[in-house]
C-alpha positions in Angstrom: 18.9 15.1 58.4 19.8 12.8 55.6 21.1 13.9 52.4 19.0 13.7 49.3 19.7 11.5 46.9 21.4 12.4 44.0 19.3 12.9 40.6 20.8 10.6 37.9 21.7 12.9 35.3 21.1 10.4 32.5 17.2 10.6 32.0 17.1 7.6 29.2 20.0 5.6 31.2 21.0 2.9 28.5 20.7 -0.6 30.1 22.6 -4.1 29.4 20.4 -6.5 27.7 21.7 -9.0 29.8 23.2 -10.8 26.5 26.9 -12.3 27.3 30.1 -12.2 25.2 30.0 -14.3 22.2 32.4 -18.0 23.7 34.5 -16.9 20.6 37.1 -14.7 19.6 36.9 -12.2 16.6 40.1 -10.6 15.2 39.8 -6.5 15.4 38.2 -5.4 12.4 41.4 -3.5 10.8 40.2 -4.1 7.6 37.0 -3.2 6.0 36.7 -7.1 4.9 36.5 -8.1 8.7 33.9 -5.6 9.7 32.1 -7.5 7.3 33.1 -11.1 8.3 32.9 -10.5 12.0 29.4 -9.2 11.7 28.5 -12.4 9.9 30.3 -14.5 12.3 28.3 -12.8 14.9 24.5 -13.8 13.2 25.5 -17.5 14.1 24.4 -16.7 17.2 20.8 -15.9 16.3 18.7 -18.5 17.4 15.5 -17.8 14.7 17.3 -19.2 10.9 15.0 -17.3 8.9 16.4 -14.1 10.9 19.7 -15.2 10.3 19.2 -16.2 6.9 17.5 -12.8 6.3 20.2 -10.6 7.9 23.0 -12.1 6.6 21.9 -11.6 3.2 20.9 -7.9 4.5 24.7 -7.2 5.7 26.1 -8.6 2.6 24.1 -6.9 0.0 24.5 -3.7 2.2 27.9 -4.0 2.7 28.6 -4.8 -0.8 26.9 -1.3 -2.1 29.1 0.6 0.4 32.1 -1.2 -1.0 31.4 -0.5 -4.6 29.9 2.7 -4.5 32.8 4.1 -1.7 30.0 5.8 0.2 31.4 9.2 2.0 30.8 10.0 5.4 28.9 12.7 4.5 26.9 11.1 2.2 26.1 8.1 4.6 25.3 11.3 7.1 23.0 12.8 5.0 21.6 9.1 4.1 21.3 9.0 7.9 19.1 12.3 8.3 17.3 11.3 5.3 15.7 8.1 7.1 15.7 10.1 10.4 13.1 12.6 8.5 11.0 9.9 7.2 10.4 8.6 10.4 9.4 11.8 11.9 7.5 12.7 8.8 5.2 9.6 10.1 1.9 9.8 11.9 -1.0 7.3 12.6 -2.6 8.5 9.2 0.5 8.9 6.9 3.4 6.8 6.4 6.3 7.7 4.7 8.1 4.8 5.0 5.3 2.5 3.1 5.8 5.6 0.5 9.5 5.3 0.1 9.4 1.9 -0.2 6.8 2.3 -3.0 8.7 4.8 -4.5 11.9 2.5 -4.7 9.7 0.0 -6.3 10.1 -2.5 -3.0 6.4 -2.7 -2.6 5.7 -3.7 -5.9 8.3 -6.3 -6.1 7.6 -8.2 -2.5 4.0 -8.0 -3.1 4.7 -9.5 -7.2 6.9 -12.3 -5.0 4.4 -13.3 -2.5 1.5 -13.0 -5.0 2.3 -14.9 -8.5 -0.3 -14.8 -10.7 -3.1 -17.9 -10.3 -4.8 -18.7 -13.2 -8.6 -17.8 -12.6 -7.5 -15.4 -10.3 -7.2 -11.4 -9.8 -3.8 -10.2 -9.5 -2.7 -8.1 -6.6 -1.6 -4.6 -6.5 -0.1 -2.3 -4.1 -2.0 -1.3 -0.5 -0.3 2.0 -1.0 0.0 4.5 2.0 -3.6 5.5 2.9 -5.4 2.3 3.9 -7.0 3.5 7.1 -8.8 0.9 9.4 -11.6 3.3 10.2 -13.5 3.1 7.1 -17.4 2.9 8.0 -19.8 0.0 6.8 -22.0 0.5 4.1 -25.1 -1.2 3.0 -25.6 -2.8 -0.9 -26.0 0.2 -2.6 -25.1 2.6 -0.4 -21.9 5.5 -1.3 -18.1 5.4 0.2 -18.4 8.7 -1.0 -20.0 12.2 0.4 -21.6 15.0 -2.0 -19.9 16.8 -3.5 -16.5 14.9 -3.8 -16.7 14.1 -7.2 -18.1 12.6 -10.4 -20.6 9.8 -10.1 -19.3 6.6 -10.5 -21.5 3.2 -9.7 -19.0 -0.1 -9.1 -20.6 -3.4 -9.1 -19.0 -7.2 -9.6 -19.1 -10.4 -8.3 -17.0 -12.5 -5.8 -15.9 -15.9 -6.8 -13.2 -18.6 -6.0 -11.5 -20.1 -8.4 -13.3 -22.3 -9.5 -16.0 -19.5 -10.2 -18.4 -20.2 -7.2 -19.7 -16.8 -6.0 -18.6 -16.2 -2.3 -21.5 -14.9 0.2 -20.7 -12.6 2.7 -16.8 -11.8 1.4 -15.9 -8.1 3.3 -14.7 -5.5 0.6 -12.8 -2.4 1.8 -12.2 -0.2 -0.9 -10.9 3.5 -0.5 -9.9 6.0 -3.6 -8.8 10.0 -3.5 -11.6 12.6 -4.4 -11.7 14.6 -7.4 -8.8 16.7 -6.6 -6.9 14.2 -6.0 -6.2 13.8 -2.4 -7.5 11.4 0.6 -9.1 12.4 3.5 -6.3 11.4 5.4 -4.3 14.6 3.5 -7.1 16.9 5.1 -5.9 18.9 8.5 -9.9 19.0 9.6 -10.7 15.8 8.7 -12.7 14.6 11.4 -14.5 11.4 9.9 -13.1 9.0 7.3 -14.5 10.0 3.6 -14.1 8.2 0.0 -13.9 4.8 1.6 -16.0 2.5 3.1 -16.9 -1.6 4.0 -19.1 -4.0 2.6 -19.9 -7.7 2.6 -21.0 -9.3 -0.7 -24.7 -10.8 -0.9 -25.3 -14.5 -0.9 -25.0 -14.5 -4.5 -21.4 -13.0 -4.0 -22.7 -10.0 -5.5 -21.6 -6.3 -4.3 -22.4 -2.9 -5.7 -21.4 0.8 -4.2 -21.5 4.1 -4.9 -17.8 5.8 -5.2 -16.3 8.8 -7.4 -14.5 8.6 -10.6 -11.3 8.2 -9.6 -8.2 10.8 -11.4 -4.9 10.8 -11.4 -3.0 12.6 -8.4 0.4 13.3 -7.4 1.9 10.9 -4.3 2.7 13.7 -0.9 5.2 15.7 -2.4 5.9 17.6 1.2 8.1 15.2 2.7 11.2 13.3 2.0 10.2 11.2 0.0 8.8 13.9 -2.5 12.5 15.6 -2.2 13.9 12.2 -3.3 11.7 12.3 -6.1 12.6 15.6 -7.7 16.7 15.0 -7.0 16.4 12.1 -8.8 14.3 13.5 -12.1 11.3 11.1 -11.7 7.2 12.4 -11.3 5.2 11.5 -8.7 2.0 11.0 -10.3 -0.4 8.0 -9.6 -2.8 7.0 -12.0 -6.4 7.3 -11.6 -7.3 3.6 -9.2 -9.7 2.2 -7.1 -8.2 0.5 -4.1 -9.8 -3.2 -2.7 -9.2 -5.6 0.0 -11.5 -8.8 0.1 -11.1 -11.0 2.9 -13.6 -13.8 3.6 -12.5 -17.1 6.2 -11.0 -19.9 4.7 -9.4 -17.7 1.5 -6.4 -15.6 0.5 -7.2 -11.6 1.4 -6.9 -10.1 -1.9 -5.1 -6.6 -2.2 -5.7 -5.0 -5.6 -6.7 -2.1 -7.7 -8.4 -1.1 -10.7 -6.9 1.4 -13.7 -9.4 2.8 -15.9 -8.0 3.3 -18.6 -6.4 5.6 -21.3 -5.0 7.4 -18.4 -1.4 8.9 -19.3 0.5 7.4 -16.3 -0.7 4.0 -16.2 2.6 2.7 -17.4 4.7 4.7 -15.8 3.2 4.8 -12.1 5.2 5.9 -9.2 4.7 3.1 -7.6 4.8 0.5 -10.0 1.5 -0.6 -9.1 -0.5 -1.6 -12.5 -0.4 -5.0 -14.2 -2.2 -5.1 -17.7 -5.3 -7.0 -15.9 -6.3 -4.4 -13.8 -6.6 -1.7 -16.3 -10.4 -2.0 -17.0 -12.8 0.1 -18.8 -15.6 2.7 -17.7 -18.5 3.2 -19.0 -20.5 6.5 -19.3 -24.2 6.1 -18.3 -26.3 9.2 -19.6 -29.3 8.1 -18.0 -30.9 10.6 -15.1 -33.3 8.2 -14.0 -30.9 5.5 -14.0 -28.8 7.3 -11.7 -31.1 8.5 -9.6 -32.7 4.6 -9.2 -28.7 4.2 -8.5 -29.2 6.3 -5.2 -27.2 9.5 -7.1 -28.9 12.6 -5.4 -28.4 15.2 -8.0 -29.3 12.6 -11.0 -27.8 13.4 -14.7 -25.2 11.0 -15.8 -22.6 8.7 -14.1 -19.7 6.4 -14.9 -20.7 2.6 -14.4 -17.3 0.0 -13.1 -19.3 -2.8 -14.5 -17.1 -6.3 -15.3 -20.5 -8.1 -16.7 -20.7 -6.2 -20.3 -17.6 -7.4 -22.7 -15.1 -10.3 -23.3 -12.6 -8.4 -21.5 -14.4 -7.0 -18.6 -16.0 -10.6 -18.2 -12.9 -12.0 -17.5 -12.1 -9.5 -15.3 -15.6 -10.1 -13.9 -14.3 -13.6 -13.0 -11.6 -12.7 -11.8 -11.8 -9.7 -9.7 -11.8 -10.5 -6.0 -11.1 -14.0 -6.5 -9.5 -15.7 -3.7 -7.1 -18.5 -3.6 -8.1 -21.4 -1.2 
C-alpha cells in the first residue's frame, strides 16, 4: 500500500508573488532615517506614478508623525487593534471606516478638494455611512418614507444646469434617519429598505416626494469609532439633513445635503459636513386638505422643503441639484 500523503499543516500557505529582488542594493536600515529612505528608494520601482507619487508622500507624512510624536510600541499596538476592530466592526450595511474617516474630518476635506464651489452651482456634502444601493423607485409624489416614521415633511425643487436649463429625467436618491434618529440600516429586523427611496425628475426637471422631518441624531456610538470619540472629548451628534445624489448622463453626480435650520449642531457637525448654502429653511404648512391632496394619510399639518418661496431659498432653488457639464 502506498503511504498517504502528508497534510500541509499550513492551511493559508503564504505564496511568492513572483516579484524579483530590486537590481540594487540598499544599506541595512540601522537607523531610523534609512528605514525611511530605503522604503522610498524602493517606490521607484512602482510602475503606476500617481501610486508612486501618492505613497511616497503617504510614507513621508507617516513616517514623519512617528518621528515627532515618538510613538510607543504599545501605542502603535493598540493603534493596530484599533484599525483591526474597525474592520471587523464592518458589514455590507455599516461601514466604520467611511465613519472614521468622517469623524477625522478626511471626508469632508477630499470631498471640499475634488468639489470647489461653481458658481451657479450646489455645493457638495458628505455621502456619509448609510447610502445603501437598495433604495426602491418612487413615483412623482410618492413617500421614501413608511407611516409612522415621523413628521410629515413634503420636498419639492427643480433640476437645472448651470446655466439654469431644467434637466428631464435627472435620477435623485435621497435617504434621511426617522424620527428617532436612526436608519433602517441600524435596525436588526430590517428586512426592506425604509426612509429612502429613487426618483427621476419630470421633463420640466421638476421632482417632488414625500419624506420625514429630518432631527438631529447621534453618529453609531457602539463601535470604535464611537470609543474614539468619547477619549477624545468630542460629541457625536449630526444635525438634522436630508441626504441627495443626482446623476443624469452627460453631468457631474451631485452628492449633497440639506440643514434646516436653527438646529444646535449645524456648526459643529461630527462630520464636518454643512456649508452655509445648504442650511435652508422649512416651512410649516397647517393645511389638512393640503396635506392630504399631498398624499399624507393621516392629514393635519406638514413641513414643506420648498426652494421656490424667498430670495434665499430661490437661489438655492437654482442651485440645488445643479450639475456641472
Amino acid at each position: 500500500m502506498s503511504a498517504k500523503p502528508t497534510e500541509d499543516p499550513l492551511v493559508n500557505k503564504a505564496l511568492p508573488n513572483g516579484i524579483l529582488p530590486p537590481n540594487f542594493e540598499l544599506p541595512y536600515p540601522d537607523k531610523p532615517e534609512l528605514i525611511t529612505a530605503n522604503l522610498l528608494k524602493l517606490f521607484d520601482l512602482t510602475p503606476d506614478p500617481r501610486i508612486k507619487f501618492v505613497m511616497k508622500n503617504l510614507v513621508n507624512h507617516l513616517h514623519a508623525f512617528v518621528n515627532e510624536t515618538s510613538i510607543t510600541t504599545e501605542e502603535w499596538m493598540k493603534t493596530i487593534q484599533f484599525l483591526t476592530t474597525v474592520g471587523q466592526t464592518c458589514t455590507p450595511i455599516r461601514q466604520e471606516f467611511i465613519l472614521l474617516s468622517d469623524v477625522l474630518g478626511v471626508s469632508a476635506l477630499v470631498d471640499a478638494i475634488n468639489n470647489p464651489p461653481v458658481k451657479g452651482a450646489t455645493e457638495s456634502s458628505v455621502l456619509g455611512p448609510f447610502f445603501t444601493e437598495d433604495a426602491p423607485d418612487i413615483e412623482q409624489g410618492g413617500s421614501i418614507a413608511s407611516e409612522g416614521k415621523g413628521q410629515y415633511m413634503y420636498v419639492e425643487g427643480t433640476v437645472r444646469s448651470t446655466d439654469g436649463t431644467p434637466i428631464p429625467d435627472a435620477v435623485i436618491e435621497t435617504w434621511e434617519a426617522d424620527e428617532s434618529g436612526s436608519y433602517d440600516t441600524q435596525y436588526k429586523d430590517r428586512d426592506h429598505p425604509d426612509c429612502r427611496g429613487r426618483l427621476r425628475t419630470d421633463k420640466d426637471g421638476r421632482f417632488g416626494y414625500r419624506a420625514v422631518t429630518p432631527v438631529a441624531y447621534p453618529i453609531p456610538g457602539d463601535g470604535p469609532v464611537g470609543e474614539l470619540l468619547i477619549t477624545i472629548g468630542r460629541h457625536n451628534l449630526r444635525p438634522n439633513h436630508l441626504h441627495f445624489m443626482v446623476e443624469k448622463s452627460g453631468f457631474r453626480k451631485l452628492v449633497t445635503s440639506l440643514y434646516p435650520d436653527g438646529d444646535p449642531f449645524l456648526s459643529t457637525d461630527a462630520v464636518f459636513g454643512v456649508k452655509k448654502n445648504l442650511v435652508v429653511k422649512l416651512e410649516e404648512v397647517n393645511d389638512d386638505a393640503e396635506a392630504r391632496k399631498r398624499g399624507f394619510p393621516k392629514g393635519g399639518s406638514f413641513k414643506l422643503l420648498n426652494f421656490l418661496n424667498n430670495e434665499r431659498r430661490t437661489r438655492l432653488h437654482e442651485r440645488m441639484a445643479v450639475f456641472l457639464p
